[in-house]
C-alpha positions in Angstrom: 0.0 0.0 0.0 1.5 3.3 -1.0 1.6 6.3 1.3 -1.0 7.8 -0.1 -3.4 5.2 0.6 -2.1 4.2 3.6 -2.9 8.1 4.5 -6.6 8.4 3.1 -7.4 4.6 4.9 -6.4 6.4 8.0 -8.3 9.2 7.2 -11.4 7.0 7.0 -11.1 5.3 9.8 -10.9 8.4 11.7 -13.9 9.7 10.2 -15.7 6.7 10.8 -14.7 6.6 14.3 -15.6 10.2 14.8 -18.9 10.0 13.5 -19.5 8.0 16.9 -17.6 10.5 19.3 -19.1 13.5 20.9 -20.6 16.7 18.7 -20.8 20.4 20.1 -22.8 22.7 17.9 -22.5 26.2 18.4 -26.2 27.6 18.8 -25.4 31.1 19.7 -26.1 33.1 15.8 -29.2 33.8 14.4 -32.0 34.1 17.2 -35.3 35.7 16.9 -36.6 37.8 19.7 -39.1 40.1 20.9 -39.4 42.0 24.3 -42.9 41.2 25.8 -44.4 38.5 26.7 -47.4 35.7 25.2 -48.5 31.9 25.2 -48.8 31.9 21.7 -44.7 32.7 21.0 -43.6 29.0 23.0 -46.2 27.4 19.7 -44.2 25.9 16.6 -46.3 27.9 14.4 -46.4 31.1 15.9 -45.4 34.0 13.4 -41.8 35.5 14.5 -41.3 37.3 11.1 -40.7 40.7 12.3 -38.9 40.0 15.9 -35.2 41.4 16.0 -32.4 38.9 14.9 -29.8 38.6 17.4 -26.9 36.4 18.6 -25.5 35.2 22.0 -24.5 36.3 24.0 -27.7 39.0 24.3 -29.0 41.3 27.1 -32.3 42.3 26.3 -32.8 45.6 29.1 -29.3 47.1 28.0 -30.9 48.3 25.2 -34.2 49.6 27.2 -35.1 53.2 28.1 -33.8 54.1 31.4 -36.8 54.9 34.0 -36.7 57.7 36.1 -38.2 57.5 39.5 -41.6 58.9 39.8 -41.7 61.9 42.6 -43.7 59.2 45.3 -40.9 56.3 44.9 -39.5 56.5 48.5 -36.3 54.7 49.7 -36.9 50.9 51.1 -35.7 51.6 54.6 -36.7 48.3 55.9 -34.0 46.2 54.2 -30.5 48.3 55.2 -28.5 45.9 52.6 -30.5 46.2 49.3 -29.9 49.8 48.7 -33.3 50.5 47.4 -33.5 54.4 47.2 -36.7 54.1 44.1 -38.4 51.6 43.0 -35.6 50.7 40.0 -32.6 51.7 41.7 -31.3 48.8 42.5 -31.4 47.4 38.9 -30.2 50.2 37.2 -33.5 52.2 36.5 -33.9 49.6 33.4 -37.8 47.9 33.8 -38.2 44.7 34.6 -40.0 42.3 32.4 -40.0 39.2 30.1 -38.7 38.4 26.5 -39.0 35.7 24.5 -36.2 34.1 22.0 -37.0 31.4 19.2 -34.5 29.8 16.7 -35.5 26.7 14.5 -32.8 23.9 13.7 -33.3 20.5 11.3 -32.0 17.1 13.1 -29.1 15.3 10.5 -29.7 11.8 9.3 -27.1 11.0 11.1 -28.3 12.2 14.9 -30.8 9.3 14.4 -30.3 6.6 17.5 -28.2 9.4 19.4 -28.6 11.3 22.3 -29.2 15.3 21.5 -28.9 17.9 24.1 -29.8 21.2 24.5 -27.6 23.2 26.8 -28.2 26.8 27.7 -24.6 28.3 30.1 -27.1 30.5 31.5 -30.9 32.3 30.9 -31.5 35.8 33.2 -32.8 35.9 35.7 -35.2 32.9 35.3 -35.8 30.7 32.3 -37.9 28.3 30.4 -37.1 26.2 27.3 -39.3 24.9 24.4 -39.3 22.6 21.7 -42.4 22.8 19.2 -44.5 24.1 21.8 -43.7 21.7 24.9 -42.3 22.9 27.9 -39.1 20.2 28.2 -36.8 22.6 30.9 -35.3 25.4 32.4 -33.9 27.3 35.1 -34.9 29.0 38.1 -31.5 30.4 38.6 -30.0 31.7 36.1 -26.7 32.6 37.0 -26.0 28.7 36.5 -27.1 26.5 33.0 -28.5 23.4 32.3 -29.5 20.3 29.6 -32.0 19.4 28.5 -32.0 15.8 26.6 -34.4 16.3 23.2 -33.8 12.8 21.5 -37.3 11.7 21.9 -38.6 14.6 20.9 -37.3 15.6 18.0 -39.3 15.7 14.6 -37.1 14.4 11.7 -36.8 15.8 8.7 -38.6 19.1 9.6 -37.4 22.1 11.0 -37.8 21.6 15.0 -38.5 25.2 17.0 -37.0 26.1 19.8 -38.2 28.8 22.3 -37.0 30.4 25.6 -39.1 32.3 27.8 -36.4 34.7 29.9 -37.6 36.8 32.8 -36.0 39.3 34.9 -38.3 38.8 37.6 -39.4 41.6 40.2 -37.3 44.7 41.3 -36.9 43.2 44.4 -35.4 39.8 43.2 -32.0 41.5 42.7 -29.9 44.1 44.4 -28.4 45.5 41.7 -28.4 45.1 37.5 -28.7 41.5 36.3 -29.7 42.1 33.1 -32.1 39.7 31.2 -32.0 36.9 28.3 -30.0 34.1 26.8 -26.7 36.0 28.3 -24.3 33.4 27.8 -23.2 29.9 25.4 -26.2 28.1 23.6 -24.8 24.7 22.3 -26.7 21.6 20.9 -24.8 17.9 21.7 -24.6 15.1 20.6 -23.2 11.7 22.1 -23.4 8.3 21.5 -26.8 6.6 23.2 -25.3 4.0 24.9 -22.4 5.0 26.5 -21.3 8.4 27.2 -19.7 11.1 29.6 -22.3 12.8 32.1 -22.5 16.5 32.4 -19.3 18.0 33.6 -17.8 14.8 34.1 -14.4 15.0 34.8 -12.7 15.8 38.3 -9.2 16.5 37.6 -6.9 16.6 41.1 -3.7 17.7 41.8 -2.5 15.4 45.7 1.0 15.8 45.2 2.6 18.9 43.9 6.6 19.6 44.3 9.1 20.7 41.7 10.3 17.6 41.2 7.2 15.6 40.8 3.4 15.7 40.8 0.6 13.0 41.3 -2.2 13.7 38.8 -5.5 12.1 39.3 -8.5 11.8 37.4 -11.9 10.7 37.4 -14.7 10.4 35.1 -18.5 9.7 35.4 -19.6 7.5 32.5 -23.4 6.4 31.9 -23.4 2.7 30.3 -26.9 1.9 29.3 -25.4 -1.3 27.5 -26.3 -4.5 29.0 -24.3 -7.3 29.3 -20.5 -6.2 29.1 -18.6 -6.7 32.1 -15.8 -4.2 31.2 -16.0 -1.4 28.9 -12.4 0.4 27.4 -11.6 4.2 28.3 -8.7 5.9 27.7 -6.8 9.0 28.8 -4.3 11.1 27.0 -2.7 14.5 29.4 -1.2 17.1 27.0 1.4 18.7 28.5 1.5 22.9 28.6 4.0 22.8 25.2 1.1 20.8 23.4 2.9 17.3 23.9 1.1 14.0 24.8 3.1 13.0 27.9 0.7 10.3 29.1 -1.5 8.0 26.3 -3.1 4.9 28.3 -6.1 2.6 27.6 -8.1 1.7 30.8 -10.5 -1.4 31.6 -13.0 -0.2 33.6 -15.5 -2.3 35.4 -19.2 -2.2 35.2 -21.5 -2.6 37.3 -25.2 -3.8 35.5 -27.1 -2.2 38.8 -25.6 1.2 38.3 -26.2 2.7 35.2 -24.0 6.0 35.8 -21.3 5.7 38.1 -18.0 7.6 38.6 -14.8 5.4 37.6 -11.0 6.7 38.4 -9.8 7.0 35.1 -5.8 7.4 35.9 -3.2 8.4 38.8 -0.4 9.5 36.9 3.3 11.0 38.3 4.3 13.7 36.1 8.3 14.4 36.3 8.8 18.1 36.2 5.7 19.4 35.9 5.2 23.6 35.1 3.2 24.7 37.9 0.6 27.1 37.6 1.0 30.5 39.3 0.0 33.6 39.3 3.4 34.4 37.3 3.1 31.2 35.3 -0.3 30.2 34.5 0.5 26.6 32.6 -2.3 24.7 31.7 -2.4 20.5 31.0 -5.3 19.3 29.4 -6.7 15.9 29.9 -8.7 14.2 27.5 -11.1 11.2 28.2 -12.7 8.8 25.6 -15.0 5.5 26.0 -15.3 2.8 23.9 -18.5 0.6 22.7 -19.0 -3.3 22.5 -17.4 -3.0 19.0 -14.5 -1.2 20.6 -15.6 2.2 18.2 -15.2 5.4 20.1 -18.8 6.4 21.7 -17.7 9.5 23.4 -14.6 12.1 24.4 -14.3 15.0 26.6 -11.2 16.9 27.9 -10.6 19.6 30.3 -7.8 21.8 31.1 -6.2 22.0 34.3 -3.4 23.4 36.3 -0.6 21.5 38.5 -0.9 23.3 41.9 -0.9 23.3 45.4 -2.9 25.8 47.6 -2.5 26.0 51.6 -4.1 27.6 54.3 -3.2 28.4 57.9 -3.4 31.3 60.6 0.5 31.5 60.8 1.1 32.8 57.1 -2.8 32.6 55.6 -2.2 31.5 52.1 0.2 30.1 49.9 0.3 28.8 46.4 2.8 25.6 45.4 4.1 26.3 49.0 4.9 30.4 48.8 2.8 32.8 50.4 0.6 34.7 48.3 -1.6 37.8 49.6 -5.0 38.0 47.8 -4.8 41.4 46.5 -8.5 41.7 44.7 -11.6 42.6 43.6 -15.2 41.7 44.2 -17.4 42.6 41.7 -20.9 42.1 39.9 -20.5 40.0 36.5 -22.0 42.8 34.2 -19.5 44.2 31.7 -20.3 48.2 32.1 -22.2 50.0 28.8 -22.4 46.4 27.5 -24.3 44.6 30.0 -24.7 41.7 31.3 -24.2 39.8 28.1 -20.7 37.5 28.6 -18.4 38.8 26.1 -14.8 36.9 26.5 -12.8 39.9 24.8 -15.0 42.5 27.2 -14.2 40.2 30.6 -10.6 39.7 29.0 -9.9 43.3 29.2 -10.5 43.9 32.5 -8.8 41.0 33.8 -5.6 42.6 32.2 -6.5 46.3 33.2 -6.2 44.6 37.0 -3.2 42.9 36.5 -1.8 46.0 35.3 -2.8 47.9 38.8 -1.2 44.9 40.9 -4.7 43.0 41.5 -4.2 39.1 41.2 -7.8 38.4 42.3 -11.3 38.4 41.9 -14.2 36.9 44.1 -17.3 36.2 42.3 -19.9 38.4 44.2 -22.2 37.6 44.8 -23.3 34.4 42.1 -21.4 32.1 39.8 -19.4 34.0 36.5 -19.6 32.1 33.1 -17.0 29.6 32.1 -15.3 31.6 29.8 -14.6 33.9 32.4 -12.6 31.4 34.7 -11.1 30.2 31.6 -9.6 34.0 31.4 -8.9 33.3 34.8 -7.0 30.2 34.6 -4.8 31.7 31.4 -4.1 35.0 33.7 -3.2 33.4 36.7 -5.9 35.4 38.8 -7.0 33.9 42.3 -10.7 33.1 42.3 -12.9 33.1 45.4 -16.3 31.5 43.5 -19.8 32.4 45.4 -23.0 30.4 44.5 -25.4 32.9 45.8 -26.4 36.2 47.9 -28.1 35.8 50.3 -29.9 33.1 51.1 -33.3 33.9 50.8 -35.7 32.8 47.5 -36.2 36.6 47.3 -32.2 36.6 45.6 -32.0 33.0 44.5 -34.1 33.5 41.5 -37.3 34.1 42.8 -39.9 31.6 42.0 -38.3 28.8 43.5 -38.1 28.1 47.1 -34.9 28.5 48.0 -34.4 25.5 50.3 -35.6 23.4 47.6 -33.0 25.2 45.3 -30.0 24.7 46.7 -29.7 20.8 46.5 -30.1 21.3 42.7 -27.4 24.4 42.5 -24.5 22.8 44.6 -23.6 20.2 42.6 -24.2 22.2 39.2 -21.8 25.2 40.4 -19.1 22.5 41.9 -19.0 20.2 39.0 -18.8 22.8 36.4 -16.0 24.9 38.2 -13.5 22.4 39.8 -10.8 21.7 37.4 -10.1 25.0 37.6 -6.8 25.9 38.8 -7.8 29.3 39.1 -10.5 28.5 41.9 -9.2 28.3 45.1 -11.8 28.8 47.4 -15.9 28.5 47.6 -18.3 30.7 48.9 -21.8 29.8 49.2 -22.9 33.6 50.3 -22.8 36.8 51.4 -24.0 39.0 54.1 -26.1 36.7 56.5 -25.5 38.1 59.5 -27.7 41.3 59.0 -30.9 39.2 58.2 -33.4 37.7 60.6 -35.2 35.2 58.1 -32.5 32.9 57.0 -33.8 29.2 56.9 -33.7 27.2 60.3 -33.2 30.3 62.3 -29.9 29.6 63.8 -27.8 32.1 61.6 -27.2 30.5 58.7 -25.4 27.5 60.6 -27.8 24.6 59.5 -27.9 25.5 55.6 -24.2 26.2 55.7 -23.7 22.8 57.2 -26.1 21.2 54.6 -24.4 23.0 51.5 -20.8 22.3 52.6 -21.7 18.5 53.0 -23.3 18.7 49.7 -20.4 20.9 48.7 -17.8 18.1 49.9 -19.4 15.2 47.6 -18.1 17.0 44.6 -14.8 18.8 46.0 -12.9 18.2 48.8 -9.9 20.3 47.6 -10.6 23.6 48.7 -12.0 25.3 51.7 -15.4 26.8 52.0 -16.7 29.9 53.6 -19.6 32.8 53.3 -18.9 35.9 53.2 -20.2 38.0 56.4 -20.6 41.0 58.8 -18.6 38.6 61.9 -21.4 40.6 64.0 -24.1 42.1 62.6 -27.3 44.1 63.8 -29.1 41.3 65.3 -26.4 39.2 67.3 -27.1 40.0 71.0 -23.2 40.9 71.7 -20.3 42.2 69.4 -17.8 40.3 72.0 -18.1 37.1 70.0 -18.2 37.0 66.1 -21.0 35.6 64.7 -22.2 31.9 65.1 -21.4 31.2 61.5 -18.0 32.7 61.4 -16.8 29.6 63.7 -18.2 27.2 61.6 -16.5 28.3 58.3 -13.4 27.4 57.1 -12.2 30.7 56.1 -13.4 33.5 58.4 -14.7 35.5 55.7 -15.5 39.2 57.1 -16.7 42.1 55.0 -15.2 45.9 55.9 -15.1 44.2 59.3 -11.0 43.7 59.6 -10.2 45.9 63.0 -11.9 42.0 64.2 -8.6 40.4 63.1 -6.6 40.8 66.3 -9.1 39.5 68.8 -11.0 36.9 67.3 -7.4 35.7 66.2 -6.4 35.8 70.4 -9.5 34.2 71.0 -9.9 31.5 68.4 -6.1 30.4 67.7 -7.6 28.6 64.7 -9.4 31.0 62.6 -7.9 32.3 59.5 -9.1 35.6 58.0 -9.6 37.3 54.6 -11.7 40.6 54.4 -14.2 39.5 51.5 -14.8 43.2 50.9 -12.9 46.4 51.6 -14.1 49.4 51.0 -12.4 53.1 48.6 -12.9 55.1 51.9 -10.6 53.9 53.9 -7.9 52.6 51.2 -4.6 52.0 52.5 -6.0 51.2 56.4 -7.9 48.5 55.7 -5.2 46.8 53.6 -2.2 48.0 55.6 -3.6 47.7 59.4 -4.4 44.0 58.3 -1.1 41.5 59.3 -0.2 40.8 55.6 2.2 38.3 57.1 -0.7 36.2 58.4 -4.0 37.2 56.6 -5.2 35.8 53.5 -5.8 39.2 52.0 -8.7 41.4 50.6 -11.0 41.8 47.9 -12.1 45.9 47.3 -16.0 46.5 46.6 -16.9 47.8 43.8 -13.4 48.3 42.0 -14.7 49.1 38.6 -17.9 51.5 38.6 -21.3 48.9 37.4 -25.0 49.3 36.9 -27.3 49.4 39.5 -27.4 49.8 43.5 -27.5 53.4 42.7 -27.7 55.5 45.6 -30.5 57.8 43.3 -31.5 59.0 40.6 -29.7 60.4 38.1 -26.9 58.1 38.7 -27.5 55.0 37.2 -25.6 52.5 39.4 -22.5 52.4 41.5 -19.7 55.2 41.1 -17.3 54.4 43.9 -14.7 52.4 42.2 -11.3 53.2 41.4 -11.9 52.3 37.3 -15.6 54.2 35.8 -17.8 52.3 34.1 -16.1 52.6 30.5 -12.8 50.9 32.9 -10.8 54.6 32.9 -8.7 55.1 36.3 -9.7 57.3 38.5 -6.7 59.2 40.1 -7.5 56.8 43.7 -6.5 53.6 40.6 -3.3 55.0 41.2 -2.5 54.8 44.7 -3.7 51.7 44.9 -1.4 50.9 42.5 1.0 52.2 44.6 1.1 49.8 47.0 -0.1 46.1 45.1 3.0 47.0 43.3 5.4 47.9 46.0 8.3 47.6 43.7 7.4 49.4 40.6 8.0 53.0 41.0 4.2 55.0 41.0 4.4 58.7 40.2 0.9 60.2 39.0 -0.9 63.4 39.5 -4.7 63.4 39.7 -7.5 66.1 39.0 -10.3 66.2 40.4 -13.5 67.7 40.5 -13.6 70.7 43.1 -17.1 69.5 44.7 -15.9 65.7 44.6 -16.3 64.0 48.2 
């Protein structure tokens, strides 16, 4: 056989082989969508002729009128932590509402005795999805996504309808500008019906990290829905950060007829010399995972990146990163992207992450619910620290809105965890903010039952990495300010907001605790970051950094103004001193003018 043959014989087999493995469809061009809301618009048939053609990402209230505040709109002064100074103050004086988005897409031949998925990354603030007129999902959160499995219901040979129902819910369902819509990644998937990789299947773990050497380990949750095989073949190829295969092995995994999805350890490899990721050095492996039919033809393959890194925490020296100590110099802000909204545009989200490395920052905590993907991503290719936070606070009121909260979070835990592990980036969870200040939290014991709950939930998926909530250590209603907070024992990170003068004592007190100010605030810049013991905290995140929609403190402004970068991510002369002292040893000279009535 010639070379040439040899080559296109290849060639085929591949393709053959392929036609069996996993298929990702981009869904996000060509939608159809109109602002309002009607029954008729979910129906196959219904007439979308004249609707606006978009693509996703979109944000459907950007675009909307602001709303000035009518003259009787009074300031809620019943909920101190909301911020409500009008009626639409809070979410950027844009109205609230509903919009609906339809797209139509014609099944292959070749999808026929698959499995199809529909996977939305995300639908603000609360979403439902339908194909020719049946409801078949969505999501009551919708800072997270979800699937939706459409092989039985697909219509072959036609042109099948897809329609999302988006709604931004009530002012009061958000403290500040979500905006509304398919804001993130549509995709359409396909896999093999048989046997195939779950949804974010892969749990990629770093237990042994040194210069010398590193233990890799890696697990994947496989569905098997054929009967009769005793053993089914995986394999697992790591791609070193230089694009080289450094580890190619076939796996016989055994299955188990009584458990048709199950979790399987797919390798626990030593790598010799790994690159580690840092903050300096951001290297990224990438594992790759395929499983095999009966006929030994590839039925499905995933992959994930991660990093090779070790994270540490303890009250003597609070963090370090493959064993040096690193101080959390950050941000915590909202996920909205300025003038452009809410929609997740990578280049818009890269930008920013390299304006804040420029001013010193090496860290951003995800306040107060779950970035997309792509943002991490940036994350993970920057070498920016990442405390992620599932939710506000924990109330249905800020969870979404129509779903009761309690029944919520058992779905949400396992969809944030799943989805963000392998992220080297990701060092630390945080499943809210501000408790302390409310009465109503579930189980009325300040938020220590549901944290409990969640972080048991929490440690079924990831064990790697502490957990905490982000708090006021005291708060209005605790009956002492001696003591911190119930809660703030319980967490593994003491996690205070402004509240960093309670370093020293609680430290006396509880020998244990380790501490990391969750949010600092522009007034008191410098004190807050330099009265800390940046020997032994874990370091800070600022509020409000870069200027965002909503939370405005009234009308006209239309959100937040207090950050050190405005809303179109200019610095503010304050950008600069900060500057000064996240980047100790780059010299800082800069002269700022100001407004002469600016306070």
């Amino acid at each position: 056989m010639t070379k040439e043959r040899a080559a296109i014989a290849l060639m085929l087999i591949v393709t053959s082989l392929m036609l069996n493995a996993r298929e990702v469809i981009d869904l996000n061009r060509d939608w159809r969508f109109h602002r309002g809301d009607s029954k008729m618009w979910q129906a196959p048939d219904a007439d979308d002729g004249d609707w606006e053609v978009i693509n996703v990402p979109h944000d459907f209230q950007i675009s909307q009128p602001w709303v000035e505040p009518s003259p009787d709109e009074m300031p809620d002064l019943d909920n101190p932590v909301a911020n409500i100074k009008s009626r639409l103050s809070a979410r950027g004086f844009k109205e609230v509402g509903k919009g609906w988005y339809r797209k139509s897409i014609v099944p292959r031949n070749e999808w026929k005795g698959r499995r199809v998925l529909l996977d939305f990354e995300g639908i603000m603030l609360m979403g439902d999805i339908y194909l020719n007129g049946e409801r078949v999902g969505g999501t009551d959160y919708g800072y997270l996504g979800t699937e939706v499995d459409i092989t039985d219901l697909l219509k072959w040979g036609e042109p099948n309808v897809i329609a999302v129902r988006a709604d931004t819910g009530q002012p009061e369902n958000s403290r500040w500008y979500t905006g509304g819509g398919l804001f993130r990644d549509v995709k359409l998937i396909i896999t093999d019906a048989d046997r195939y990789f779950t949804r974010h299947p892969l749990y990629i773990t770093t237990p042994m990290v040194s210069d010398a050497m590193a233990v890799v380990r890696v697990e994947g949750e496989i569905a098997n829905n054929i009967v009769g095989d005793k053993t089914m073949k995986a394999r697992l190829n790591i791609v070193n950060p230089s694009g080289d295969t450094i580890s190619d092995k076939v796996i016989a995994l055994d299955v188990n007829s009584r458990q048709r999805v199950k979790e399987y350890l797919l390798d626990s490899l030593t790598i010799a010399s790994p690159e580690l990721w840092s903050c300096e050095n951001p290297a990224l492996y990438k594992a790759v995972a395929s499983v095999y039919d009966s006929d030994g033809k590839l039925a499905d393959r995933v992959e994930s990146t991660f990093g090779i890194r070790s994270i540490e925490y303890s009250p003597e020296f609070g963090f370090k990163l493959n064993g040096k100590k690193v101080l959390l110099k950050g941000i915590a802000n909202h996920h909205t992207l300025g003038a452009l909204g809410a929609a997740a545009y990578e280049r818009a989200m890269e930008e920013r992450i390299e304006l804040l490395k420029d001013f010193g920052f090496n860290h951003v905590r995800t306040s107060h619910n779950p970035y997309s993907s792509s943002f991490l991503d940036l994350c993970d290719r920057y070498g920016i620290l990442v405390v992620d936070e599932l939710y506000d606070k924990w109330l249905t009121q800020y969870a979404g809105g129509r779903k009761d909260w309690v029944e919520q979070w058992p779905h949400d835990v396992p969809e944030f965890i799943k989805r963000d592990r392998n992220h080297p980036s990701v060092i630390m969870w945080s499943l809210g903010n501000e408790l302390q200040t409310l009465w109503d939290i579930p189980y009325a014991d300040w938020g220590v039952t549901p944290y409990k709950m969640q972080r048991e939930l929490l440690h079924r998926y990831d064990k790697t990495r502490p957990v905490t909530v982000a708090m006021h250590p005291r708060g209005r209603n605790q009956s002492t300010d001696s003591l911190p907070a119930p809660l703030a024992l319980e967490t593994d990170i003491a996690a205070y907001n402004y509240r960093y003068m309670y370093f020293p004592g609680d430290s006396r007190r509880f020998p244990w605790m380790m501490f990391y100010q969750s949010e600092a605030n522009t007034s008191n810049m410098g004190p807050n970051y330099f009265d800390m013991d940046l020997d032994r905290v874990i370091g800070l995140a600022y509020w409000g950094m870069i200027d965002y929609l909503g939370e405005s403190h009234g009308w006209p402004a239309k959100g937040w103004n207090e950050g050190v970068f405005d809303i179109s991510l200019e610095p503010k002369p304050i950008a600069y001193f900060l500057r000064s002292f996240f980047k100790p040893d780059e010299p800082v000279v800069h002269i700022g003018i100001i407004d002469s009535d600016y306070n």
